[in-house]
VEXLO-575885 format. One record per residue (C-alpha): residue number from 1; residue in three letters; chain; x, y, z. Coordinates in pm, whole numbers, plus 50000, padded with zeros to 5 digits. Layout:
N
SITE / NUM / Ala / A / X / Y / Z;
...
This chain:
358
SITE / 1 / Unk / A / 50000 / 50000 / 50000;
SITE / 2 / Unk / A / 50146 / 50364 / 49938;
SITE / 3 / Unk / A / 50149 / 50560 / 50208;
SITE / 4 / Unk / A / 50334 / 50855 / 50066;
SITE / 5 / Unk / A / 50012 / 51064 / 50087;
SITE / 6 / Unk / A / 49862 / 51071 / 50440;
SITE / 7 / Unk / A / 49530 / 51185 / 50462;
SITE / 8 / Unk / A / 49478 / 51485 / 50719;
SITE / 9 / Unk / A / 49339 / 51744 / 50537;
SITE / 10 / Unk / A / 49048 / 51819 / 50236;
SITE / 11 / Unk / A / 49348 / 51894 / 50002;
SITE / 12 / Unk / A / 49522 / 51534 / 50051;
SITE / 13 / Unk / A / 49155 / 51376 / 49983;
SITE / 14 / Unk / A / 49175 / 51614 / 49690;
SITE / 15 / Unk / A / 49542 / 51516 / 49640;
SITE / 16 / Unk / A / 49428 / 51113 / 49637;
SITE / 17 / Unk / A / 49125 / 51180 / 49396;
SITE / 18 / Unk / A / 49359 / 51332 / 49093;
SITE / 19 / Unk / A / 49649 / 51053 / 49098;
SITE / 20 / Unk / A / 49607 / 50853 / 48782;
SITE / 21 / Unk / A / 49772 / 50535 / 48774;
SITE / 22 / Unk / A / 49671 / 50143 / 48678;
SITE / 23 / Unk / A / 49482 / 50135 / 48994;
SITE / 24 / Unk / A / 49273 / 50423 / 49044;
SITE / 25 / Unk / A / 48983 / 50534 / 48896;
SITE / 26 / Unk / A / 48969 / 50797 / 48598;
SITE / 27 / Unk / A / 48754 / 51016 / 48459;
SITE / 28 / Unk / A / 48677 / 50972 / 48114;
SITE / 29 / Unk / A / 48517 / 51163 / 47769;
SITE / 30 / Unk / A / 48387 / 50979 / 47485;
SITE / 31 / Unk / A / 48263 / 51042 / 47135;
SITE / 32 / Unk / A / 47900 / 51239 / 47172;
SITE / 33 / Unk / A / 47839 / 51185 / 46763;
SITE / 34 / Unk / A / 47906 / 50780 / 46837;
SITE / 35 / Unk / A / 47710 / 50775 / 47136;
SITE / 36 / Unk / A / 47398 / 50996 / 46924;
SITE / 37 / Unk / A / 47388 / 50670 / 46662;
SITE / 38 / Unk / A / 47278 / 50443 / 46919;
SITE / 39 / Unk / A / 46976 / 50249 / 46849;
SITE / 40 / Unk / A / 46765 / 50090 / 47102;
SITE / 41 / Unk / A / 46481 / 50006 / 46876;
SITE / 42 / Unk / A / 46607 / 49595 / 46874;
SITE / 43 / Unk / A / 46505 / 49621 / 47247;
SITE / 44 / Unk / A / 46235 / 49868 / 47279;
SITE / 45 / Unk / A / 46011 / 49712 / 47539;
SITE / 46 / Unk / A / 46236 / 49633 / 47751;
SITE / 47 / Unk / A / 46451 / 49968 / 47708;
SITE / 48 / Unk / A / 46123 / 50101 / 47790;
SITE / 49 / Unk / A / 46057 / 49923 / 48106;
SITE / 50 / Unk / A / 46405 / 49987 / 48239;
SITE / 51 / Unk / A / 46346 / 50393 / 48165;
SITE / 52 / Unk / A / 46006 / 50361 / 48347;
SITE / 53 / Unk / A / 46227 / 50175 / 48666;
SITE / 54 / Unk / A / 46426 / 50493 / 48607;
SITE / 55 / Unk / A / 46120 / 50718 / 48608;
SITE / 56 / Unk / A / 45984 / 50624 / 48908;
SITE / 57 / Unk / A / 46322 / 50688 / 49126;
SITE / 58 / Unk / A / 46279 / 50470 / 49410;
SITE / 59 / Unk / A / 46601 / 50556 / 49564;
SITE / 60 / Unk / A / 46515 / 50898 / 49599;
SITE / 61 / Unk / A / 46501 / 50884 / 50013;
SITE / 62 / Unk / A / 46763 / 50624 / 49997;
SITE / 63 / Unk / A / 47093 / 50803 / 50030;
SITE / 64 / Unk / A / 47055 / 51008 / 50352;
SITE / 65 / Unk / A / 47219 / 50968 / 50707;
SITE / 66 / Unk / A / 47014 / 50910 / 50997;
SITE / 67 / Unk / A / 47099 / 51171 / 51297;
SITE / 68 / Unk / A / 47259 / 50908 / 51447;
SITE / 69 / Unk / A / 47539 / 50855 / 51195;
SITE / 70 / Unk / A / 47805 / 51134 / 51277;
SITE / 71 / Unk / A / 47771 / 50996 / 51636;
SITE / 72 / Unk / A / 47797 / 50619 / 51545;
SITE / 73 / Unk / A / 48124 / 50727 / 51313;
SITE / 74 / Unk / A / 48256 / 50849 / 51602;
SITE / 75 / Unk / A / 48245 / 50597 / 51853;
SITE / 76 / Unk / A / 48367 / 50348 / 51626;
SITE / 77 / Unk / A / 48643 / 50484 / 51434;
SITE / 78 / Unk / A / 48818 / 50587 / 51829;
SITE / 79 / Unk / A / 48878 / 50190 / 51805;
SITE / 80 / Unk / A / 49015 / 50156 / 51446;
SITE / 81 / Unk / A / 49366 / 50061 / 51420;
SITE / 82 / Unk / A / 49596 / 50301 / 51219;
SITE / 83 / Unk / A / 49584 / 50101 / 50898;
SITE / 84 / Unk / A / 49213 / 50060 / 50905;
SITE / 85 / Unk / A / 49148 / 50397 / 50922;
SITE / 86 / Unk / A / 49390 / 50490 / 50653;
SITE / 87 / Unk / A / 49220 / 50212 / 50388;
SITE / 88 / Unk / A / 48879 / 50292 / 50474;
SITE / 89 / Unk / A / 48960 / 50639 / 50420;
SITE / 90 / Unk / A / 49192 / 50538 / 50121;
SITE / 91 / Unk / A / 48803 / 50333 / 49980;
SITE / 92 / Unk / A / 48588 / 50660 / 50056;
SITE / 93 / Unk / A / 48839 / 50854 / 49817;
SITE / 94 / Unk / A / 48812 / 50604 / 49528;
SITE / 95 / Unk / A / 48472 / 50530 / 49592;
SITE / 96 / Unk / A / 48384 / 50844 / 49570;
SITE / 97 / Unk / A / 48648 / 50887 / 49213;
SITE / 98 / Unk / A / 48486 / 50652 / 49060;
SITE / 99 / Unk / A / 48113 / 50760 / 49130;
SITE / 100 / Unk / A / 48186 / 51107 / 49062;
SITE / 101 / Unk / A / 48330 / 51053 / 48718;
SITE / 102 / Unk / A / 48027 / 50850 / 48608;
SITE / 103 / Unk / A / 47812 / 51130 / 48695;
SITE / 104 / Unk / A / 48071 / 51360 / 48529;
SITE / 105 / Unk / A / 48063 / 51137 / 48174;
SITE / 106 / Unk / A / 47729 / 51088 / 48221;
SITE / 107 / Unk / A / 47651 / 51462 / 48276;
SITE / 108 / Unk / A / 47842 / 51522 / 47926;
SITE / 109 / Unk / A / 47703 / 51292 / 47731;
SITE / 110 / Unk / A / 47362 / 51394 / 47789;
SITE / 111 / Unk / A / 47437 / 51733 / 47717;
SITE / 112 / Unk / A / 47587 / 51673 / 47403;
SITE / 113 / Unk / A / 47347 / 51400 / 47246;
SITE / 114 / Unk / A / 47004 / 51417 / 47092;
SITE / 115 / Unk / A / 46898 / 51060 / 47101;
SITE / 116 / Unk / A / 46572 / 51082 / 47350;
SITE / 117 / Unk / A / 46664 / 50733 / 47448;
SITE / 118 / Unk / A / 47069 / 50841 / 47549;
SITE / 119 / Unk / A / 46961 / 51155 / 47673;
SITE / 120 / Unk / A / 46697 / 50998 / 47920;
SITE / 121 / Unk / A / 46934 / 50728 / 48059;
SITE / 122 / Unk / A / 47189 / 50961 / 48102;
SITE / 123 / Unk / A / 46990 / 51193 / 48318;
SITE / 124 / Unk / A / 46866 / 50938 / 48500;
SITE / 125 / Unk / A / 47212 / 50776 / 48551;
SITE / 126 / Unk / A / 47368 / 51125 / 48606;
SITE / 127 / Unk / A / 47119 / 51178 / 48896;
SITE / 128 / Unk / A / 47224 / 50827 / 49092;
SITE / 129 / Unk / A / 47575 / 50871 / 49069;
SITE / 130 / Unk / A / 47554 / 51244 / 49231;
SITE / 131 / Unk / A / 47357 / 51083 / 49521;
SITE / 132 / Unk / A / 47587 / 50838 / 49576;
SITE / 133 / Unk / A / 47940 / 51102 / 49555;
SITE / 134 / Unk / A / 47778 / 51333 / 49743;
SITE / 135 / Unk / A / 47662 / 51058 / 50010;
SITE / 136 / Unk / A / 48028 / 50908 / 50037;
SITE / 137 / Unk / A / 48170 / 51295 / 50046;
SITE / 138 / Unk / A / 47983 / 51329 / 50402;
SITE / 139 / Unk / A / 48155 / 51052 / 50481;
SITE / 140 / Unk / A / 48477 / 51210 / 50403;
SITE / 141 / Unk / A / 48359 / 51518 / 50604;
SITE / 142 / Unk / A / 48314 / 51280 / 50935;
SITE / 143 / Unk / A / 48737 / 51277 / 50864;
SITE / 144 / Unk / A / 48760 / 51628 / 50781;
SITE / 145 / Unk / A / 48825 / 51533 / 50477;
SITE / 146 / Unk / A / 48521 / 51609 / 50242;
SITE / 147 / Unk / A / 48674 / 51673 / 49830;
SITE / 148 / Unk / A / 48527 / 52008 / 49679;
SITE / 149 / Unk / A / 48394 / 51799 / 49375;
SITE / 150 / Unk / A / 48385 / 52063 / 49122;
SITE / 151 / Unk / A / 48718 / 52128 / 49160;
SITE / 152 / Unk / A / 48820 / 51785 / 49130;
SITE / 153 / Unk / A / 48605 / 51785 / 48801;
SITE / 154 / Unk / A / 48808 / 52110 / 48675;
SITE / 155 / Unk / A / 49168 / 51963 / 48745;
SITE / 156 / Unk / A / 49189 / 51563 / 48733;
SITE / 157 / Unk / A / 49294 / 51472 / 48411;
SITE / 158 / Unk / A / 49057 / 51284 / 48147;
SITE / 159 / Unk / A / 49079 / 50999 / 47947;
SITE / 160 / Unk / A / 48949 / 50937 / 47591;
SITE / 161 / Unk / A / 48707 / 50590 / 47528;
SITE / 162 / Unk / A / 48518 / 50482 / 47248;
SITE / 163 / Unk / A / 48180 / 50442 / 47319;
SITE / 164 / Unk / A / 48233 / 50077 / 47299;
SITE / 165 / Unk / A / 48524 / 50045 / 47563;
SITE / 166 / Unk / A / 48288 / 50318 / 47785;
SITE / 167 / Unk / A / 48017 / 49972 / 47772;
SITE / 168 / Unk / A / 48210 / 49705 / 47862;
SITE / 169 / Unk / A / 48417 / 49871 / 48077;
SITE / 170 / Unk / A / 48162 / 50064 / 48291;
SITE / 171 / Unk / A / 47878 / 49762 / 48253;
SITE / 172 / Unk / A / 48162 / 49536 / 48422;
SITE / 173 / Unk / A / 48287 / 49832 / 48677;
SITE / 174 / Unk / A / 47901 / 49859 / 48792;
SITE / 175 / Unk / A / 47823 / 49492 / 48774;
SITE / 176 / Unk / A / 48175 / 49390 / 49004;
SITE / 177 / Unk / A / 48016 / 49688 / 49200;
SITE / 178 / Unk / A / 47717 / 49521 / 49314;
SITE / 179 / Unk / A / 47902 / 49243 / 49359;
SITE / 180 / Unk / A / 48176 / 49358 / 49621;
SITE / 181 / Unk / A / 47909 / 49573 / 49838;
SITE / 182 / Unk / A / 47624 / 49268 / 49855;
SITE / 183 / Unk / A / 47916 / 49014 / 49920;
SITE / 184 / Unk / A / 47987 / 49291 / 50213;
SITE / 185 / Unk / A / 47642 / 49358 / 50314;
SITE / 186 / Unk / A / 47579 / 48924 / 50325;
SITE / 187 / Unk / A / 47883 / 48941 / 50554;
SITE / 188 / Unk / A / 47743 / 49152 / 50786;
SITE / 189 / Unk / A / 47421 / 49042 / 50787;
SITE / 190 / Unk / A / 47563 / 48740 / 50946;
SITE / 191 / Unk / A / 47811 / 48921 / 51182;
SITE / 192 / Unk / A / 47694 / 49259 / 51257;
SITE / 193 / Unk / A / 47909 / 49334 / 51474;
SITE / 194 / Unk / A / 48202 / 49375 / 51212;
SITE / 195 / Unk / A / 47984 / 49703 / 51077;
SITE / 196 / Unk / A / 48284 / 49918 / 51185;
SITE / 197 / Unk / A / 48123 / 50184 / 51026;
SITE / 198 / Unk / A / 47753 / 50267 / 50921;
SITE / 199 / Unk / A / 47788 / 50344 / 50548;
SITE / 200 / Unk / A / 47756 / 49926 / 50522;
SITE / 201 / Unk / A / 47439 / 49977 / 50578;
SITE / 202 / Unk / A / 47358 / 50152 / 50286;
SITE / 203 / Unk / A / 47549 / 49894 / 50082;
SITE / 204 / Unk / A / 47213 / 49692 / 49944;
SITE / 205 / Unk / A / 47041 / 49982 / 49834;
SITE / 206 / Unk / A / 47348 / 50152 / 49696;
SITE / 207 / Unk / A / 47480 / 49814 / 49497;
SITE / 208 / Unk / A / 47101 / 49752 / 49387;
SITE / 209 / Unk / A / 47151 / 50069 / 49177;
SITE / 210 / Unk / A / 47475 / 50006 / 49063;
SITE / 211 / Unk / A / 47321 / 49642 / 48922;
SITE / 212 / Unk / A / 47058 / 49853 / 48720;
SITE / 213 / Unk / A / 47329 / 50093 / 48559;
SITE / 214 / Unk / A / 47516 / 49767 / 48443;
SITE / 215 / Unk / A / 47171 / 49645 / 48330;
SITE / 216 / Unk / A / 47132 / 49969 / 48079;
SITE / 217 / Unk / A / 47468 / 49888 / 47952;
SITE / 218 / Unk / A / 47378 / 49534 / 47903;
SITE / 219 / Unk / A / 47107 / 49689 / 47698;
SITE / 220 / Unk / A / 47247 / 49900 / 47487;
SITE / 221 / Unk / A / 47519 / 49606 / 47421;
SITE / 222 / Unk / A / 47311 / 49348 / 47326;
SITE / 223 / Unk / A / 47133 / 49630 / 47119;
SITE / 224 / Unk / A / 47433 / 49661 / 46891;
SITE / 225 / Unk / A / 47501 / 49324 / 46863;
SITE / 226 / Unk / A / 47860 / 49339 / 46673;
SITE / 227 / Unk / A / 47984 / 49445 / 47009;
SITE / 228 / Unk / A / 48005 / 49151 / 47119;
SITE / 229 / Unk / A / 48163 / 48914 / 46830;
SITE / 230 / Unk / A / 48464 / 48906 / 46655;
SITE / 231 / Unk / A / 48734 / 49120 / 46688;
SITE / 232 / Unk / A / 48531 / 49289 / 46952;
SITE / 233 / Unk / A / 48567 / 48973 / 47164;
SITE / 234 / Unk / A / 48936 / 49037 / 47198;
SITE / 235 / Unk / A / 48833 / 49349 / 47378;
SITE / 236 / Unk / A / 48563 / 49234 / 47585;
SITE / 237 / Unk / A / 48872 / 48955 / 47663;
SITE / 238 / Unk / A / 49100 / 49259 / 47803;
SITE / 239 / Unk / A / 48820 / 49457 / 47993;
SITE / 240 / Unk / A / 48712 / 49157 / 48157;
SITE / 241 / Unk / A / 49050 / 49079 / 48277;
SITE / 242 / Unk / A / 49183 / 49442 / 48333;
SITE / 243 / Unk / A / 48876 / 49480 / 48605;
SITE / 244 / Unk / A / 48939 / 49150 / 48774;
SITE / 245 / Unk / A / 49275 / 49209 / 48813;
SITE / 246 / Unk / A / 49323 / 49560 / 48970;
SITE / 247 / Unk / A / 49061 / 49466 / 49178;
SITE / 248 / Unk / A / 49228 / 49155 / 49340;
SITE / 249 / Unk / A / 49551 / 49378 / 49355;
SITE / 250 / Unk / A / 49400 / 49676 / 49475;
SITE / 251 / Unk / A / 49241 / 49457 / 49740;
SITE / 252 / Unk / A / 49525 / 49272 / 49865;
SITE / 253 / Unk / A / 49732 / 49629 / 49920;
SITE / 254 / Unk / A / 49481 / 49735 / 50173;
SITE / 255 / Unk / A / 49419 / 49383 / 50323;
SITE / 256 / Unk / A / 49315 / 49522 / 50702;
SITE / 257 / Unk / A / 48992 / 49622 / 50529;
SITE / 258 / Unk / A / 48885 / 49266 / 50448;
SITE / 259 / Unk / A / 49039 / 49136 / 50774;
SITE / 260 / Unk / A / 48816 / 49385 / 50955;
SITE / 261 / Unk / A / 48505 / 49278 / 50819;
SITE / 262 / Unk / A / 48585 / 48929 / 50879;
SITE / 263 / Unk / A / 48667 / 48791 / 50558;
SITE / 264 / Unk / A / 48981 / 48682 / 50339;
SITE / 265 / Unk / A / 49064 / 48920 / 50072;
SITE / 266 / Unk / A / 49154 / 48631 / 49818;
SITE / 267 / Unk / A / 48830 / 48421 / 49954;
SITE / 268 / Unk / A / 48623 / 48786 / 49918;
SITE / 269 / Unk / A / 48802 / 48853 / 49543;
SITE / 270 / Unk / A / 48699 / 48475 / 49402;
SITE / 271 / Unk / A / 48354 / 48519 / 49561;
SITE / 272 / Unk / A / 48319 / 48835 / 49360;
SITE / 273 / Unk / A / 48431 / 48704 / 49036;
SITE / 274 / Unk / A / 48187 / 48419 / 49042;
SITE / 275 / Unk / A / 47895 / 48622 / 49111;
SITE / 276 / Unk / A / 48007 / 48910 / 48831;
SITE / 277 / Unk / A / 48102 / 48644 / 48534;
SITE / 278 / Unk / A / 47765 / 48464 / 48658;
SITE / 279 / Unk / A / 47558 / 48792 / 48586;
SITE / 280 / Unk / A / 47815 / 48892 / 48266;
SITE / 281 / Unk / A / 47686 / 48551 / 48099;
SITE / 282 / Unk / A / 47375 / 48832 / 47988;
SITE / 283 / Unk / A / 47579 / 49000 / 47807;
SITE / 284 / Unk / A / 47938 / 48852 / 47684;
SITE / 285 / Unk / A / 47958 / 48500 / 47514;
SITE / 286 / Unk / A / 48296 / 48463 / 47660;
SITE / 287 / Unk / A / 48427 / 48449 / 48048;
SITE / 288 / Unk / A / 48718 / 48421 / 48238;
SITE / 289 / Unk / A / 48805 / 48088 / 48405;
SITE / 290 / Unk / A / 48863 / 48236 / 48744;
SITE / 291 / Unk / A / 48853 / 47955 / 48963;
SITE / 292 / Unk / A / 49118 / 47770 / 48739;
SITE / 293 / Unk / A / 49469 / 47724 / 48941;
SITE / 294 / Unk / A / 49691 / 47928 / 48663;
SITE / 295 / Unk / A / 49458 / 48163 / 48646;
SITE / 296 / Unk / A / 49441 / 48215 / 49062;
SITE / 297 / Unk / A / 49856 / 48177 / 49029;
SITE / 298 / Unk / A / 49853 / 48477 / 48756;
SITE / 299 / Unk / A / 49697 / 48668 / 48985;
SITE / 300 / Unk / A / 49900 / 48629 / 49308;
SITE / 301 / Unk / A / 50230 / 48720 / 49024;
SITE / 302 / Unk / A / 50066 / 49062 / 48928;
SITE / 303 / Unk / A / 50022 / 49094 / 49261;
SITE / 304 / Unk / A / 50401 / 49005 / 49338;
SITE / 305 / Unk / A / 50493 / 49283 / 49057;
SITE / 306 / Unk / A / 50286 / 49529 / 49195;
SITE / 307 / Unk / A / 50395 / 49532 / 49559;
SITE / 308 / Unk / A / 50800 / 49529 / 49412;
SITE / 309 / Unk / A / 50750 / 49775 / 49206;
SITE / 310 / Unk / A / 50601 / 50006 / 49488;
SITE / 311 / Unk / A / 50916 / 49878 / 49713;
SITE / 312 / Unk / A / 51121 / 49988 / 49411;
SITE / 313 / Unk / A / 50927 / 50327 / 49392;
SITE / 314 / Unk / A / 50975 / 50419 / 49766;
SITE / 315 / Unk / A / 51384 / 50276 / 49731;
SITE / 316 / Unk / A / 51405 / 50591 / 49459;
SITE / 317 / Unk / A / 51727 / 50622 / 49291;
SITE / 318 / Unk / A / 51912 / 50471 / 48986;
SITE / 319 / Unk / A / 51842 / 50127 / 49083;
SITE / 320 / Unk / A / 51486 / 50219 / 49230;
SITE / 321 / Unk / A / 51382 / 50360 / 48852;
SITE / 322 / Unk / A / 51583 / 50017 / 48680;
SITE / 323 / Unk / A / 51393 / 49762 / 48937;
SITE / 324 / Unk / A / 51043 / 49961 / 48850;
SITE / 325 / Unk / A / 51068 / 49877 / 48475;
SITE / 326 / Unk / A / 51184 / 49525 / 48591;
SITE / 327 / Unk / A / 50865 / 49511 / 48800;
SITE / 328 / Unk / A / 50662 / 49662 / 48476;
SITE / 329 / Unk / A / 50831 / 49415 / 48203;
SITE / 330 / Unk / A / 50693 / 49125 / 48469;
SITE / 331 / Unk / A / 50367 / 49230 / 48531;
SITE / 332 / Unk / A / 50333 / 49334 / 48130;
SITE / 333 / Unk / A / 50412 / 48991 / 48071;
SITE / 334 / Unk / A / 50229 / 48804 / 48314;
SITE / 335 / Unk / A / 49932 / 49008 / 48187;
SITE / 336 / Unk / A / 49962 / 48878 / 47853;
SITE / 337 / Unk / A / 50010 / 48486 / 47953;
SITE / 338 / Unk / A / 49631 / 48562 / 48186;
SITE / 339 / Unk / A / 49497 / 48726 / 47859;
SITE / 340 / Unk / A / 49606 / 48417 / 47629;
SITE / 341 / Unk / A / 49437 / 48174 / 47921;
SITE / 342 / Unk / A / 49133 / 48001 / 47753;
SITE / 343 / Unk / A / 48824 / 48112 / 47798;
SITE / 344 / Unk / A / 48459 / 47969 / 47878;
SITE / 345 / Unk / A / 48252 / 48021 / 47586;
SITE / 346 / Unk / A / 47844 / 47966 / 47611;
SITE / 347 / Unk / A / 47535 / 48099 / 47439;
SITE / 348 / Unk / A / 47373 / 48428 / 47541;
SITE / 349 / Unk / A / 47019 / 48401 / 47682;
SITE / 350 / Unk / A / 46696 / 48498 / 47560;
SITE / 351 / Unk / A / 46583 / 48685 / 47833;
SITE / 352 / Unk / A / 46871 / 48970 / 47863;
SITE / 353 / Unk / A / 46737 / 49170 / 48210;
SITE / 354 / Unk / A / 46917 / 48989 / 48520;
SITE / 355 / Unk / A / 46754 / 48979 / 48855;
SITE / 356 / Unk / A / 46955 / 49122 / 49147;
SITE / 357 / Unk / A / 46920 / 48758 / 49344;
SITE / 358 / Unk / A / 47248 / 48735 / 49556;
């Protein structure tokens, strides 16, 4: 884990939110014209169902603390160790990154498209992800750390996607999303007294609309259906494994978190995969074999790669620069032989919508 960066004040939170690298979370633009040529007509009944879920906003009350939870934050975080506090903290950050830039791309899109049926999600989508930045920022503000979010949105750098490589990379970011909060919420269900903080309890209502953003992309995917064949594949391939694996290495940097809820980070990872390549069976005809020993052993190397090269970074120096591109040659490579691993292949179902049922 890099602890360079301390978080003590609104400008390190601030500080955290702008660092681009492999593992954090970007903000992104996309091609408006692209996005305009969309056609949902394939789908229309059920594209018009999922608007009309949209339309009636039943999570409108559902992001908003109880009087109790400033109090609660307090009582529990006196007994957090040191490297608890600085990985929750360290989640709240990229939690809130990552929600913040879909309501930022979202936001843009929908101002720059005329297709009623874009324009409508997008709003709709736009609205969600604002609750939910806004509801991690007070949060933040428990810390004295809450991130002036228009700010961030002037000065963290963006990143260019097609439209395509915005789907399968934001259905699969929202899909492993639901995954990792109702594995989370399950967890404490069972053991409620790991809730070492009361933002877990929001976790089923906030992953239940993270599942129905994935389920719009799933939408507009199979609604375009040379998305997902041919050389198209190859990409769905890379997104797929790009997700799964900064999450399991991202996860095993910060390991008290897991530990503090209870559970094994690897244990927590594998249980996520299964339920996300489970649900992505809607919409790719291709999946990772993640409970396969060489692909569980590719993992643990990027891993190895990852935590060198930060040893490397913090050793500094002649050697510490030569030992990072050692570290980056390994993990480039180990990448590759995870991509190349065969694949599960099966037919795509009928009935596309998913039911949120884990």
């Amino acid at each position: 884990m890099d602890h360079t960066l301390d978080l003590n004040t609104p400008d390190d939170a601030a500080a955290l939110a702008k660092r681009s690298s492999l593992l954090t979370p970007r903000f992104y633009t996309t091609d408006h014209a692209a996005m305009d040529a969309l056609d949902m007509s394939p789908l229309r009944r059920e594209w018009d169902a999922m608007l009309a879920e949209y339309e009636g906003d039943n999570n409108q009350d559902h992001f908003q603390r109880t009087p109790e939870f400033a109090a609660e934050v307090a009582a529990l975080s006196a007994q957090w160790s040191p490297q608890l506090r600085r990985d929750f903290q360290d989640f709240l950050v990229s939690s809130l990154t990552s929600e913040y830039s879909g309501c930022v791309l979202y936001n843009e899109i929908q101002k720059n498209v005329q297709n009623p049926d874009i324009r409508a999600l997008m709003r709709y989508m736009t609205r969600d992800e604002s609750r939910h930045a806004n509801f991690i920022n007070q949060s933040l503000k428990d810390f004295g750390l809450g991130v002036d979010l228009l700010a961030l949105k002037r000065t963290k750098a963006y990143t260019y996607f097609k439209p395509k490589y915005i789907f399968y990379a934001t259905y699969l970011s929202e899909k492993i999303g639901y995954a990792r909060y109702i594995t989370i919420f399950r967890q404490l269900e069972k053991h409620p007294e790991l809730r070492f903080h009361p933002i877990f309890r929001w976790f089923e209502r906030w992953c239940n609309d993270e599942f129905r953003h994935g389920e719009s992309f799933a939408l507009i995917m199979r609604a375009q259906p040379h998305l997902l064949r041919g050389a198209n594949l190859l990409w769905v391939r890379f997104f797929l494994l790009a997700v799964y694996a900064t999450m399991y290495v991202r996860d095993h940097t910060r390991p008290w978190l897991c530990e503090a809820l209870g559970m094994d980070a690897t244990a927590y990872d594998h249980r996520v995969f299964e339920i996300t390549t489970a649900i992505s069976k809607q919409v790719f005809p291709i999946s990772l074999d993640t409970a396969s020993p060489g692909f569980r052993t590719g993992l643990d190397r990027l891993l190895h790669w990852s935590l060198k090269a930060d040893a490397a970074k913090a050793r500094g120096g002649v050697i510490g620069k030569l030992q990072q591109g050692v570290c980056a040659a390994g993990a480039a490579w180990t990448f590759l032989k995870l991509y190349l691993h065969p694949v599960q292949r099966h037919e795509l179902p009928a009935e596309i919508r998913v039911a949120p049922a884990w």
